[in-house]
C-alpha atoms as a printed R data frame, in Angstrom:
   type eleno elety resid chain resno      x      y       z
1  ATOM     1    CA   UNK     A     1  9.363 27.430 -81.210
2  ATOM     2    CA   UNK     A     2 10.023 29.650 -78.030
3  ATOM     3    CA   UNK     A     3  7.637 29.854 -75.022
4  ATOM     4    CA   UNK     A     4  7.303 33.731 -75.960
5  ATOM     5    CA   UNK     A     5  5.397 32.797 -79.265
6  ATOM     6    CA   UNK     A     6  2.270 31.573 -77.545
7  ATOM     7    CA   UNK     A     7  1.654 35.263 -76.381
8  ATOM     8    CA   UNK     A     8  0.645 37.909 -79.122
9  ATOM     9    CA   UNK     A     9  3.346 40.897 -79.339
10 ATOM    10    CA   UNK     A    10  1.383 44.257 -80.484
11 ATOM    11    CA   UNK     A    11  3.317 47.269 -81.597
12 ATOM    12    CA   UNK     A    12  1.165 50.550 -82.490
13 ATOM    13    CA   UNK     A    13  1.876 54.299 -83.301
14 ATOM    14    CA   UNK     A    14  1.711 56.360 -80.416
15 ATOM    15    CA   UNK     A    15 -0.059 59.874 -81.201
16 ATOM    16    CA   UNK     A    16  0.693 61.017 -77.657
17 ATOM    17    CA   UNK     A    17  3.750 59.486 -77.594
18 ATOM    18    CA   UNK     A    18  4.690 60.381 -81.004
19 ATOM    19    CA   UNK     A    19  6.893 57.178 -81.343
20 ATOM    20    CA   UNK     A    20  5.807 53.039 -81.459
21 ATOM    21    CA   UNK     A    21  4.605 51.565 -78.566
22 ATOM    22    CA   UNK     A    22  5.185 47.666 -77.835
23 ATOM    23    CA   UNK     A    23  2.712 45.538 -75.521
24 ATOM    24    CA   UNK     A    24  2.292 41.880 -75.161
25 ATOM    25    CA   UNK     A    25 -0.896 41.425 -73.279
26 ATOM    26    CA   UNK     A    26 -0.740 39.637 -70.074
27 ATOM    27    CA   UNK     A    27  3.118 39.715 -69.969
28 ATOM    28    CA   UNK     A    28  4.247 43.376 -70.399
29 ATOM    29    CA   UNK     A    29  2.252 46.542 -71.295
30 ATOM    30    CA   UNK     A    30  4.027 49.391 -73.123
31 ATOM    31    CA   UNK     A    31  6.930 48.093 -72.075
32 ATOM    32    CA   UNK     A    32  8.786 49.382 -75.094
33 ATOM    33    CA   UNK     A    33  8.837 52.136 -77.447
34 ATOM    34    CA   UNK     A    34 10.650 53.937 -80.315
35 ATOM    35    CA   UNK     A    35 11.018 55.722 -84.206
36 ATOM    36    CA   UNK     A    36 11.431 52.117 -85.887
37 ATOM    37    CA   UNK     A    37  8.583 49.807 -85.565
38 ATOM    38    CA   UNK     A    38 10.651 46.711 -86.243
39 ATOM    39    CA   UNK     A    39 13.158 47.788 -83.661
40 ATOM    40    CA   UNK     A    40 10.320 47.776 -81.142
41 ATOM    41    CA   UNK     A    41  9.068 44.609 -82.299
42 ATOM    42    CA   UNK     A    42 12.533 43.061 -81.918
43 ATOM    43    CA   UNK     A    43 12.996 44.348 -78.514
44 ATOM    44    CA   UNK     A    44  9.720 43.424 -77.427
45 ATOM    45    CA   UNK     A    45 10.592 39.729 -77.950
46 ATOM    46    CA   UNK     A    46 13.457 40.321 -76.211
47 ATOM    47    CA   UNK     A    47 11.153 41.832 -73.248
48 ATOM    48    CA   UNK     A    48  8.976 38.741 -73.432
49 ATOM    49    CA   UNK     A    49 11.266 35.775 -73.540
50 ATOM    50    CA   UNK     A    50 13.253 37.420 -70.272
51 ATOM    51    CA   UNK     A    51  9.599 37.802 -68.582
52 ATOM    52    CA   UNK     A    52  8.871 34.194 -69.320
53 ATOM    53    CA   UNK     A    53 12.346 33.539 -67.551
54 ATOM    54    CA   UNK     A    54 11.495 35.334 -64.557
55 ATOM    55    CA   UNK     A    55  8.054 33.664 -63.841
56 ATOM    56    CA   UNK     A    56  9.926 30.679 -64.220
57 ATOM    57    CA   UNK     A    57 12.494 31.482 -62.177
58 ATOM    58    CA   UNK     A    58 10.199 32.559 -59.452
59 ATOM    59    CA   UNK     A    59  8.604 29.589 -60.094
60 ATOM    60    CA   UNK     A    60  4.752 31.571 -61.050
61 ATOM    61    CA   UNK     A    61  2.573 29.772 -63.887
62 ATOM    62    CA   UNK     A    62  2.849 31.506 -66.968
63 ATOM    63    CA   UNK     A    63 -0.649 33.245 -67.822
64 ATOM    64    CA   UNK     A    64 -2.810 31.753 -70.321
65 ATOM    65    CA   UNK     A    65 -1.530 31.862 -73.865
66 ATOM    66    CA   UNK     A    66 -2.949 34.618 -76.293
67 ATOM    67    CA   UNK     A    67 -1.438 33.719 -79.576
């Protein structure tokens, strides 16, 4: 199991946006977007493992699990 699975990874339709939108809450808001939800989901792990590596680089706590 990777650290990233202890945060919940949303991705929702965008009216304004007219695309998907991907957010994992308390790591990365909107951070992502596109046509193909999947695509967005996949990315957005992507986006969330390498923000887990830079507050550990940094050496910052992680913030509280949501998942």
């Amino acid at each position: 199991m990777t650290k990233s699975a202890n945060y919940a990874k949303i991705v929702e339709w965008s009216e304004e946006d007219q695309c998907f939108v991907g957010s994992c809450p308390g790591i990365i808001y909107g951070g992502c977007h596109g046509k193909n939800q999947v695509a967005v989901f996949e990315q957005l792990c992507a986006a969330v493992e390498e923000a887990i590596e830079l507050y550990r680089r940094d050496g910052k706590p992680l913030p509280p699990p949501t998942a």
